[in-house]
C-alpha positions as MATLAB code, in Angstrom:
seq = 'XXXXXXXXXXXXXXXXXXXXXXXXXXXXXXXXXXXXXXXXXXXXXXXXXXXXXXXXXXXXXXXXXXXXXXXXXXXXXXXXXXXXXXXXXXXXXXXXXXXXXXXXXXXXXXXXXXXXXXXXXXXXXXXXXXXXXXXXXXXXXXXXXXXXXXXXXXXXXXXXXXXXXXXXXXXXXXXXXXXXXXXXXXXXXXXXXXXXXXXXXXXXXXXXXXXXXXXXXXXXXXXXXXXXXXXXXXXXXXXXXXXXXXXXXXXXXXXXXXXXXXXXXXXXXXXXXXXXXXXXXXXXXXXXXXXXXXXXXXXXXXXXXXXXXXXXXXXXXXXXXXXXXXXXXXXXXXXXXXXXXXXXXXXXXXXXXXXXXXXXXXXXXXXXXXXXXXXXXXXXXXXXXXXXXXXXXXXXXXXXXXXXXXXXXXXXXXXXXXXXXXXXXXXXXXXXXXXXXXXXXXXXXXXXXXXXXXXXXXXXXXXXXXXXXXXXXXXXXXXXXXXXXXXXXXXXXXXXXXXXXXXXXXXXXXXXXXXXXXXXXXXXXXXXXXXXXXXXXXXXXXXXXXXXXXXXXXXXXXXXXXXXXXXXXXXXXXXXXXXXXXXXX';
ca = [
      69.027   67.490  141.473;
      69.070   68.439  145.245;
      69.852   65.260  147.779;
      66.946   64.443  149.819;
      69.109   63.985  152.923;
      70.019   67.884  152.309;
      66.618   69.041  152.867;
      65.376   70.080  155.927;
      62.111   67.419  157.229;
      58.858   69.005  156.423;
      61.463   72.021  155.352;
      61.761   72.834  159.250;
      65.060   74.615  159.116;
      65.046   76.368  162.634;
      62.636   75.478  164.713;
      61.132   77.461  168.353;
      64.406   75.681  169.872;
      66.786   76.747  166.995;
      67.178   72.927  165.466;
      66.912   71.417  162.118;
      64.690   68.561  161.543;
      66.071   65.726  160.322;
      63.520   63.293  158.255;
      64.731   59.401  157.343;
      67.447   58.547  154.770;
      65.961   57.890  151.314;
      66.851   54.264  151.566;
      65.410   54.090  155.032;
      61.781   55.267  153.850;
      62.064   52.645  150.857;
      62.684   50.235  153.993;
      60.064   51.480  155.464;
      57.755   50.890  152.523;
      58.823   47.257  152.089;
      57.811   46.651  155.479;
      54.485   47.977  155.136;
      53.674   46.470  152.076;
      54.718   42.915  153.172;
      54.818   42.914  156.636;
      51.174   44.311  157.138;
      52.767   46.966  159.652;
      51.626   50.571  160.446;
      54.274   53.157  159.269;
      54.752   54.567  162.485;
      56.163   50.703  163.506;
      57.452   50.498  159.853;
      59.634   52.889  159.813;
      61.344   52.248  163.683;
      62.215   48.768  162.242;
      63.527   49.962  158.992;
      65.678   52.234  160.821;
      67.032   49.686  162.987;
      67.983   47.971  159.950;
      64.922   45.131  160.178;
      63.802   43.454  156.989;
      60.337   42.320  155.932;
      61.816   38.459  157.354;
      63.384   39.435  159.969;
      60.601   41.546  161.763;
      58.537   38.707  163.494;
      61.357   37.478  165.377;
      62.734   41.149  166.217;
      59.645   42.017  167.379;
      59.040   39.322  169.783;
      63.002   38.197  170.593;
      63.523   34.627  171.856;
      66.300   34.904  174.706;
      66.830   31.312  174.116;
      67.680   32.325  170.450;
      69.861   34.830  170.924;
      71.696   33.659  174.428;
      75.065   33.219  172.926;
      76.951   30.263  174.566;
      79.044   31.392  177.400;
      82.011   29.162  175.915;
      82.511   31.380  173.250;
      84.425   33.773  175.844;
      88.227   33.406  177.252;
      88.448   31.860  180.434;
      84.897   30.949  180.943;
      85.660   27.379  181.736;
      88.031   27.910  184.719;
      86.089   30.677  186.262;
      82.583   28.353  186.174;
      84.502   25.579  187.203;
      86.546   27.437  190.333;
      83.226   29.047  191.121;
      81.704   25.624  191.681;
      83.998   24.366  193.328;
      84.338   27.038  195.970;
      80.065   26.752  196.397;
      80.306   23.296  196.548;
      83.567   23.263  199.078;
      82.068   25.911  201.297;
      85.149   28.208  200.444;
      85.086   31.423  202.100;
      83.993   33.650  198.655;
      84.558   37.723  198.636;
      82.803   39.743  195.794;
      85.218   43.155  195.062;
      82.188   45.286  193.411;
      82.667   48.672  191.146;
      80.375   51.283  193.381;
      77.575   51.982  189.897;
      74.668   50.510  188.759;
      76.518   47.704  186.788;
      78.834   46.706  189.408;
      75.951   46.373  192.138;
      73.892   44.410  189.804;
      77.038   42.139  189.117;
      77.552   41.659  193.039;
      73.986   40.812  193.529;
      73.541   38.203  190.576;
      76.777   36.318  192.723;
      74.973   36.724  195.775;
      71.800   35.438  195.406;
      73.219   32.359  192.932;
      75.189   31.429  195.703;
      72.283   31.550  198.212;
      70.706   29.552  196.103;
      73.170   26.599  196.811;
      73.177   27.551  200.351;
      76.117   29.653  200.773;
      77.089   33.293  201.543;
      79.649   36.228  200.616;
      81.432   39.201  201.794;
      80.923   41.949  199.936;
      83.139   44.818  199.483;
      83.148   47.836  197.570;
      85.610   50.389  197.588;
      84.959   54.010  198.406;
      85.052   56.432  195.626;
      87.345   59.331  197.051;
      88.940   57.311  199.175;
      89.861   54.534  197.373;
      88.847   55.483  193.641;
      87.773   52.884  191.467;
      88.880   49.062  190.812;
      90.479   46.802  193.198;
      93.794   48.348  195.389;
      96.403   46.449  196.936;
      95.171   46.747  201.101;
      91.906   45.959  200.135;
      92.860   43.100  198.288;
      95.519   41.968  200.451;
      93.010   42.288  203.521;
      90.205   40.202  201.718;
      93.158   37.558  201.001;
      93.821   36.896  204.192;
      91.094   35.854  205.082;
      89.248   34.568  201.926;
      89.705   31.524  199.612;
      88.526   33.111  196.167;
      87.836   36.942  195.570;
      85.300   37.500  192.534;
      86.056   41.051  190.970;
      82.996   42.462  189.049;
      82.853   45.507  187.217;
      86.276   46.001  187.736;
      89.881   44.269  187.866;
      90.853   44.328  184.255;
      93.744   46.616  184.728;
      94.684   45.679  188.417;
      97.992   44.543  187.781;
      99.225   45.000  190.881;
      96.570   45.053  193.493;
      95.712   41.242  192.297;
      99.206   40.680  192.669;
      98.597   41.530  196.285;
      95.961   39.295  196.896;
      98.330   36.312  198.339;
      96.845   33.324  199.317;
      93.537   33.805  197.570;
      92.091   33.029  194.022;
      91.255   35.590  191.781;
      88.741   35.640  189.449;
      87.926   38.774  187.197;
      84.659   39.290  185.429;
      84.770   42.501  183.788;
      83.744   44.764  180.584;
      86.257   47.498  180.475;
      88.883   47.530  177.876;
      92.079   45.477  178.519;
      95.603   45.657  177.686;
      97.878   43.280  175.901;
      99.010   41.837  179.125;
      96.446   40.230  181.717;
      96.994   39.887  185.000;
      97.829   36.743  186.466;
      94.964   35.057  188.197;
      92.746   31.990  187.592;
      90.653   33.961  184.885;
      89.582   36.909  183.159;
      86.517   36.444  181.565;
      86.077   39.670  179.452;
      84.228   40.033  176.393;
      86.898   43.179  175.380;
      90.082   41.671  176.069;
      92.176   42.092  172.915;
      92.198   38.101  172.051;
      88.378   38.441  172.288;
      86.711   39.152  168.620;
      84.802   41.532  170.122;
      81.398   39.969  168.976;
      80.054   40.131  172.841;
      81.366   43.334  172.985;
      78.525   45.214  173.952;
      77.969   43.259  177.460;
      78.061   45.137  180.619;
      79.661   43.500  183.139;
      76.644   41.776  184.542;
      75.792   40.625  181.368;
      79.187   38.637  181.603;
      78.658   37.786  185.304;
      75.466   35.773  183.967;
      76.976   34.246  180.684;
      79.266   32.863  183.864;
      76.578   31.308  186.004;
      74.434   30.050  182.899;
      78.081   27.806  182.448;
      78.226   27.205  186.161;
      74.457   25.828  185.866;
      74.825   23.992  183.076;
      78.116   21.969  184.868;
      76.108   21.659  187.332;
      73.365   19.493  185.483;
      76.127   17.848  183.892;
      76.799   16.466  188.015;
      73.085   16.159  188.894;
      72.788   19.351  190.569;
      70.171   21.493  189.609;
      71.659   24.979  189.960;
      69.230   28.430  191.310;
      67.122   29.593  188.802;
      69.007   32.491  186.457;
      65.587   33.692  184.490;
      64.365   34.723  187.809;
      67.610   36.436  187.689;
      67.264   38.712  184.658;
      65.660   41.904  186.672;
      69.288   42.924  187.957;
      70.548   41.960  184.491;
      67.570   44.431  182.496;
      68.485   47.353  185.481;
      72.367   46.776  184.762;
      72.384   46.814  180.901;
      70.055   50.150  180.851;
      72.149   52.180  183.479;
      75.337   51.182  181.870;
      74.576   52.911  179.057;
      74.902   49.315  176.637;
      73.278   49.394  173.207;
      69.797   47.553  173.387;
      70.778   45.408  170.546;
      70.701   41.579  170.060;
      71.403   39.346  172.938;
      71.152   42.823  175.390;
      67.737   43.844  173.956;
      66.448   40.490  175.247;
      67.690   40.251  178.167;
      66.113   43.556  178.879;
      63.051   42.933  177.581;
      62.737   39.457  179.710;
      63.902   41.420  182.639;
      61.318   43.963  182.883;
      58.543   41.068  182.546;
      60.741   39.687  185.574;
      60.978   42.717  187.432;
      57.168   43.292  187.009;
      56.392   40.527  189.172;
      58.087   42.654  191.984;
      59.408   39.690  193.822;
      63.132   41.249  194.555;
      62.656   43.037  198.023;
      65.545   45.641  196.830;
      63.959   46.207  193.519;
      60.036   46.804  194.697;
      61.513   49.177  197.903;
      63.731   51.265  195.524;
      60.588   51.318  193.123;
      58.150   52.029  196.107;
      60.527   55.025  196.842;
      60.366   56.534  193.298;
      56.804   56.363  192.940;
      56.782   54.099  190.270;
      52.755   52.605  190.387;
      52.755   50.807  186.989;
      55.524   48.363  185.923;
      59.105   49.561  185.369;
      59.957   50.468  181.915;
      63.684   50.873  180.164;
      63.630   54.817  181.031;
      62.479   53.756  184.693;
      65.495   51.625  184.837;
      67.409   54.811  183.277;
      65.736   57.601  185.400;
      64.194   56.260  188.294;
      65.971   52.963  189.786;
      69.627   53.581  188.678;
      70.270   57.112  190.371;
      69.255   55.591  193.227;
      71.010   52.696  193.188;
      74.270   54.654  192.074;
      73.461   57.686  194.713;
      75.616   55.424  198.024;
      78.713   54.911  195.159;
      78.305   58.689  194.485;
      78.066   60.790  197.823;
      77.195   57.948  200.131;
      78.602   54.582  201.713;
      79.307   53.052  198.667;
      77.793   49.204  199.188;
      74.299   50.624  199.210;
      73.171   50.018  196.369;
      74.722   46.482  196.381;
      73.396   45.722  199.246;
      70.010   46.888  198.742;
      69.479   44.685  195.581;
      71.424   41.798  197.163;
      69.232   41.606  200.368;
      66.290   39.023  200.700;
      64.622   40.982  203.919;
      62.029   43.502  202.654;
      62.428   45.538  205.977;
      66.214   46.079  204.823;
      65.469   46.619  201.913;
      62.998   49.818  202.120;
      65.067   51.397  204.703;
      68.307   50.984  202.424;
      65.999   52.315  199.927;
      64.930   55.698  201.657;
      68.613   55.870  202.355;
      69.030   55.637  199.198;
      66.140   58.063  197.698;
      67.515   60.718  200.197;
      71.219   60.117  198.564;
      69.821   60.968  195.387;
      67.748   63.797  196.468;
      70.870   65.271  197.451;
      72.838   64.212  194.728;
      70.495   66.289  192.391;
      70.974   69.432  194.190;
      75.162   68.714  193.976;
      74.960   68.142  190.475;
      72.588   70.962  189.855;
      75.128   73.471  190.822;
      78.508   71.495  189.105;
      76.190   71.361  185.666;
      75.575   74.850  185.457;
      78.982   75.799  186.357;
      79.924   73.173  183.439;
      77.842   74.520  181.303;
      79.099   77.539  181.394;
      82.690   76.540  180.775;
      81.579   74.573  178.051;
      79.665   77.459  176.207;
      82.673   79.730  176.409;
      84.955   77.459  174.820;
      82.175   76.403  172.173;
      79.961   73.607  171.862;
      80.629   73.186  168.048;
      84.202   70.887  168.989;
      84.683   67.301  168.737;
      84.896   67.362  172.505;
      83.072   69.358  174.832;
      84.901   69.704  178.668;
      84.889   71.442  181.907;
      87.217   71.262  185.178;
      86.946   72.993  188.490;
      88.516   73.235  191.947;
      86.070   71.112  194.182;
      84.052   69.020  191.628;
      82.585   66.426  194.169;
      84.189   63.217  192.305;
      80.485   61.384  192.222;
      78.745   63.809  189.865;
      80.960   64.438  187.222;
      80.377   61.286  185.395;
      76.385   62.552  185.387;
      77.298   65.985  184.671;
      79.189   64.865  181.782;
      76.263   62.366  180.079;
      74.210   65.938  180.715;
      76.531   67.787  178.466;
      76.517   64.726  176.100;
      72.459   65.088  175.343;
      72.588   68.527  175.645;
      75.425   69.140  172.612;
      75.506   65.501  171.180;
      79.204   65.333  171.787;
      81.588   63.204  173.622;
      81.908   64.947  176.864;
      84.390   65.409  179.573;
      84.116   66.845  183.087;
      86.830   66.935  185.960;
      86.768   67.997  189.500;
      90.231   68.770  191.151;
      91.642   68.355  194.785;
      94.921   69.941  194.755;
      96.888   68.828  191.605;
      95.098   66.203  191.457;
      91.827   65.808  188.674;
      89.593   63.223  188.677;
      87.063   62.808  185.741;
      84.511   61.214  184.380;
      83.575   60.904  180.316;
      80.722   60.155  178.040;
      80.231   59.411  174.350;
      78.202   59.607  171.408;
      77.097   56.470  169.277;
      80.565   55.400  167.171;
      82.730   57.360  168.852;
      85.008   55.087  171.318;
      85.876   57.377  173.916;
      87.233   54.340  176.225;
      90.099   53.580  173.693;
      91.011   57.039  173.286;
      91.258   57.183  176.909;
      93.679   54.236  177.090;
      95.936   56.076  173.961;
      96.510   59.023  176.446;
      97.812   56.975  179.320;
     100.047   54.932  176.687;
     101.335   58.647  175.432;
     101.971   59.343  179.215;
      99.806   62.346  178.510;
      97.626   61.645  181.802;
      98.135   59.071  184.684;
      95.344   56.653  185.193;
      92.201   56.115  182.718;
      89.709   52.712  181.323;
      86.823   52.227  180.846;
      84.714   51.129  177.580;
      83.359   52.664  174.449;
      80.553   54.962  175.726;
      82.187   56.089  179.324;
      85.504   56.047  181.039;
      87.379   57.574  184.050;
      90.694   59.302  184.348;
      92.874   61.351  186.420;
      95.426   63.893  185.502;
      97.332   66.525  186.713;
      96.340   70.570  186.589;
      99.808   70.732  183.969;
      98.273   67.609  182.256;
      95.073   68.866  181.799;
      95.115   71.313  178.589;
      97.299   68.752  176.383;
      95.605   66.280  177.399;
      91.718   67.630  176.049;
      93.676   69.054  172.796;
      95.189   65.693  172.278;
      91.606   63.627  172.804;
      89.711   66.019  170.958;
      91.856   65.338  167.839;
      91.351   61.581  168.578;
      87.652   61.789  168.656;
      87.553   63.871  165.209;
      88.704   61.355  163.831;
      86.175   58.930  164.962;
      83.298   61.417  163.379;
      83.087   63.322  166.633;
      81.491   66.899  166.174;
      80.153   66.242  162.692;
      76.376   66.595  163.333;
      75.043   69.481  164.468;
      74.059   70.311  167.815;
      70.421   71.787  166.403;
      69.804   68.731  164.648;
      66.826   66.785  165.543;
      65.842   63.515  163.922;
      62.510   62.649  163.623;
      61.125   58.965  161.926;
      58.042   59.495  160.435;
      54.660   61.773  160.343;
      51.623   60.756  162.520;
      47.923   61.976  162.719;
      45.966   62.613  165.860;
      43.516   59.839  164.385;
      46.469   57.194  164.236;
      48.047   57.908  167.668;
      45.988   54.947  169.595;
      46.551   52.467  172.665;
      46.673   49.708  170.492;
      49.196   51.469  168.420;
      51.323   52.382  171.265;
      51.416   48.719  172.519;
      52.746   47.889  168.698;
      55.656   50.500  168.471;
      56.421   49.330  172.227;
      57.109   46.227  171.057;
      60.029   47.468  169.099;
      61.643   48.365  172.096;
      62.737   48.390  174.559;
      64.864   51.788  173.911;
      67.855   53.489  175.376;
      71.284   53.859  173.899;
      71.707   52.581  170.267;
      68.059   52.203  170.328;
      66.306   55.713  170.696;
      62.611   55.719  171.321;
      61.345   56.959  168.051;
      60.509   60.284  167.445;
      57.252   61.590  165.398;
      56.111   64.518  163.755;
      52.394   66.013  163.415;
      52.143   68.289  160.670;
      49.908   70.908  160.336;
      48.403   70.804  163.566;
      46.045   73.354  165.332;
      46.671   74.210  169.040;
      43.343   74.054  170.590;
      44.078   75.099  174.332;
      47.459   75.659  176.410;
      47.470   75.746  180.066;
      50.556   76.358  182.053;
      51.849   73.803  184.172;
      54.320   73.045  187.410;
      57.458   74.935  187.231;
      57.728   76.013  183.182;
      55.302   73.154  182.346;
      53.002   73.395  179.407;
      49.931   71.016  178.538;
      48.353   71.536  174.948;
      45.288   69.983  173.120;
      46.274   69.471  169.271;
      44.021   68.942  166.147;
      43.967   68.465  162.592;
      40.824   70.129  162.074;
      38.916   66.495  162.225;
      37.229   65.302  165.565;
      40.084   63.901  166.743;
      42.399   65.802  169.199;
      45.429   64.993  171.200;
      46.891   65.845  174.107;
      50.659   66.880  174.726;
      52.650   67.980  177.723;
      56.046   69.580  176.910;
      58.459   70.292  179.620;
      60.278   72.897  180.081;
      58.589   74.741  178.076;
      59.580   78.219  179.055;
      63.185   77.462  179.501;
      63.091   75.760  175.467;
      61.138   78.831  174.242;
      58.062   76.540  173.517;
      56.335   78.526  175.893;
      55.474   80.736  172.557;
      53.360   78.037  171.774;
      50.553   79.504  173.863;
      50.525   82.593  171.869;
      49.754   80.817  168.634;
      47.171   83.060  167.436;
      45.381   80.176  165.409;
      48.661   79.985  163.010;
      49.361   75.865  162.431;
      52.103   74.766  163.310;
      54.189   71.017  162.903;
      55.222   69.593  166.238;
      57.537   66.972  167.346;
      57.950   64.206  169.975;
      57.649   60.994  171.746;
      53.838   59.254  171.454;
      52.694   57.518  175.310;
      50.167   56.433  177.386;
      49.726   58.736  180.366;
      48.215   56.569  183.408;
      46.475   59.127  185.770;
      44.214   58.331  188.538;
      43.334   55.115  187.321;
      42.971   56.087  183.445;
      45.193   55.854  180.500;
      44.963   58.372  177.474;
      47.622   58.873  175.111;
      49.691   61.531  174.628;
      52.722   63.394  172.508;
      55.601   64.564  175.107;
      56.502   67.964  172.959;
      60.056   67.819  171.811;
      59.846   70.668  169.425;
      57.807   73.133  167.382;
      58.064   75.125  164.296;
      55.884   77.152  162.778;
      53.678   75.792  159.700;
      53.491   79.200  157.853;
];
């Protein structure tokens, strides 16, 4: 008898894009089932829980998560005791305090959390974060050395894991690091390292980004605190840098992170962070931030100053309590990223291109150039990523000298593998964690060094789906796709990485009208040949070959997507955003 799992989902074996469908795992439909049946749940909500693994007892408290439940306590991590307790005292003693900030997302956020908690007991910071080109990433011996000299403690976020030496350097100051990035055996010497992947860590926490960690900190700072009769600046008010960190970093939305999102947004909807509503003003964002606007809209901006710009923009535009600061740092910021996309627009195609001509059937997919600006290959590479569903690579040389960027897949720990190539001598610098890392090589270095971690992420599973393959989770009707329904499978969310917005099919379904749309746009009214229609925008239609859709000629046809409420001028209707079509017949 033929596997189920071998046949094709509603027998879709090439679709208009060239992909497979991909239906749910036997045992994940009989989950599904069991969740219906006892947990009085549409299917469409059934089956996202039963493929996140959520039982029929489990599903209340998934689907609305008590941070207070799953807040693990900050004591459980290395360190954590000295770095609360040197952090007080330096707030309390009026030390001079420098934050040394990684130049993304995460390492902005982390910097900003320290900065406002400390202004909330009355005290300020320096802030400094290093220049990408010039000074590459992580803490370096001037800088550190020039922040000693005149600082009491230095606070390294994001970063500082590896910084043997330039902590070393810092004479005269304290050092705490509060980091994510995988460590080595050895530490270096300073008053702590809280890190929820250093290698006496059980990994449990694992999943943190680094201002995840950077608030486990100050939840143990407040909580001393109390213990002394202080009562330290609220941290839930805190959660909206938290939420933007998590989701830009690329950290699995699962347990203690999916909560801390979710809490975040409802903090960031209040739009009470002067940084946060300017950089939200800027991207047009009129209804309250979701995860993808966190993804899509707010963290290219805040990232565009670490990429092509002054690097502490981003920091200091989330860190800043003056509104006026913070919308022009925001427009400087918006116009960062508008150029950004055009720089990246030209590397990616040129990446592409390498990529195709090796294939894009390997466990690894790369690229290198002469000229790569250093700030979009980590972006190009997460492009290549979606685009072939493998771990991807992408390096831009000066000289000799190649500096890279890296993305994974889901199970595939591309940060370790990293780490193996620097212990085999086979490149000279790389870190980072399981779903991106940095390195830099040299132009002899370079073809080893791909062969070698493309046989290390084979091994890891890397390569084994198929590029075409698109997984869907269930079958909907126009009649079932309603507001009330959207609110429901919203409430399994929120999504991003580990945690993919679920994906629907509608069989069967008659195209009513097309229109074209923007630049390669299409919009489309679907039916089932009830009352009931829906509508659907796909883009990029023309450059996916769904643009055949408009020449339907009455046949059926099953299509494929995400279900949403589009809010324009003033009214909400939902909608399918097209993934994917095949034929019916």
């Amino acid at each position: 008898m033929k596997d189920l799992r071998d046949t094709a989902y509603l027998g879709v074996e090439s679709s208009l894009t060239g992909r497979r469908w991909i239906g749910p795992a036997p045992d994940v439909a009989r989950a599904a089932e069991a969740l219906i049946q006892t947990g009085d749940l549409p299917p469409a909500v059934a089956a996202v829980l039963a493929q996140r693994g959520i039982t029929p007892e489990a599903a209340p408290s998934f689907l609305e998560p008590a941070l207070r439940d799953l807040l693990p306590d900050p004591m459980v991590l290395r360190d954590m005791g000295p770095a609360a307790d040197r952090v007080i005292a330096a707030a309390k003693g009026g030390e001079r305090i420098a934050i040394f900030a990684d130049y993304d997302v995460d390492g902005g956020s982390s910097a900003a959390l320290l900065i406002w908690w400390l202004r909330g007991l009355g005290r300020q910071a320096t802030l400094y974060v290093p220049d990408r080109i010039d000074e590459g990433y992580g803490p370096n011996e001037a800088a550190m050395a020039a922040l000693a000299s005149n600082h009491d403690l230095i606070i390294c976020v994001d970063c500082g894991t590896l910084s043997h030496g330039p902590i070393a350097a810092a004479q005269g100051a304290d050092v705490i690091v509060l980091d994510h990035h995988l460590a080595q055996a050895e530490l270096p010497v300073c008053v702590a390292v809280v890190n929820p992947n250093r290698q006496d860590e059980d990994g449990a926490l694992g999943h943190l980004c680094a201002a995840g960690v950077v608030f486990l900190v100050l939840v143990e700072a407040n909580r001393r605190l109390r213990v002394d009769g202080v009562m330290g600046p609220d941290l839930m008010g805190m959660l909206d840098l938290v939420a933007l960190a998590t989701v830009a970093d690329v950290a699995p939305l699962l347990g203690v992170n999916r909560a801390l999102v979710r809490q975040g947004l409802k903090v960031m909807a209040r739009r009470a962070r002067p940084g946060l509503v300017a950089l939200c003003d800027v991207g047009r964002l009129d209804r309250a931030p979701t995860s993808h606007s966190l993804g899509f809209v707010l963290g290219p901006r805040v990232n565009a100053g670490g990429r092509i710009g002054a690097a502490d923009l981003g920091a200091r535009c989330l860190s800043t309590d003056n509104m006026a600061e913070a919308e022009a740092l925001a427009r400087q910021l918006d116009t960062l990223n508008a150029d950004r996309r055009e720089i990246e627009t030209r590397v990616r195609e040129a990446a592409l291109g390498q990529a195709e001509a090796r294939g894009l059937d390997a466990p690894l997919v790369w690229a290198a150039e002469d000229g790569w600006h250093p700030g979009v290959v980590g972006i190009v590479a997460s492009r290549l990523k979606d685009q072939t569903r493998r771990p991807a690579i992408v390096i831009g040389f000066d000289g000799d000298e190649g500096k890279g960027s890296g993305r994974s897949v889901a199970g595939v720990d591309l940060g370790a593998s990293i780490q193996r190539l620097v212990a085999e001598g086979l490149i000279e610098k790389g870190g980072g964690h399981r779903m991106a890392a940095g390195l830099s090589l040299s132009r002899a270095q370079l073809e080893p060094a791909m062969a070698k971690l493309s046989d290390l992420l084979e091994r890891q599973g890397a390569g084994q789906g198929g590029p075409s393959d698109l997984r869907l989770d269930a079958t909907l009707m126009p009649a079932a796709v309603t507001p009330d329904l959207i609110e429901q499978i919203e409430a399994t969310g929120p999504f991003g990485a580990s945690a993919p917005a679920p994906r629907y099919a509608l069989p069967a379904m008659r195209i009513r009208h097309t229109r074209p749309v923007g630049e390669g746009h299409l919009k489309l009214t679907l039916g089932d040949g009830g009352p009931i229609t829906l509508d659907a925008i796909c883009f990029d239609a023309v450059r996916q070959g769904l643009d055949a859709l408009a020449a339907h000629d009455g046949r059926p046809v099953h299509v494929a997507g995400r279900i949403e409420l589009n809010h324009w001028q003033g009214r909400s209707r939902v909608q399918l955003r097209l993934d994917d079509a095949a034929w019916a017949e």
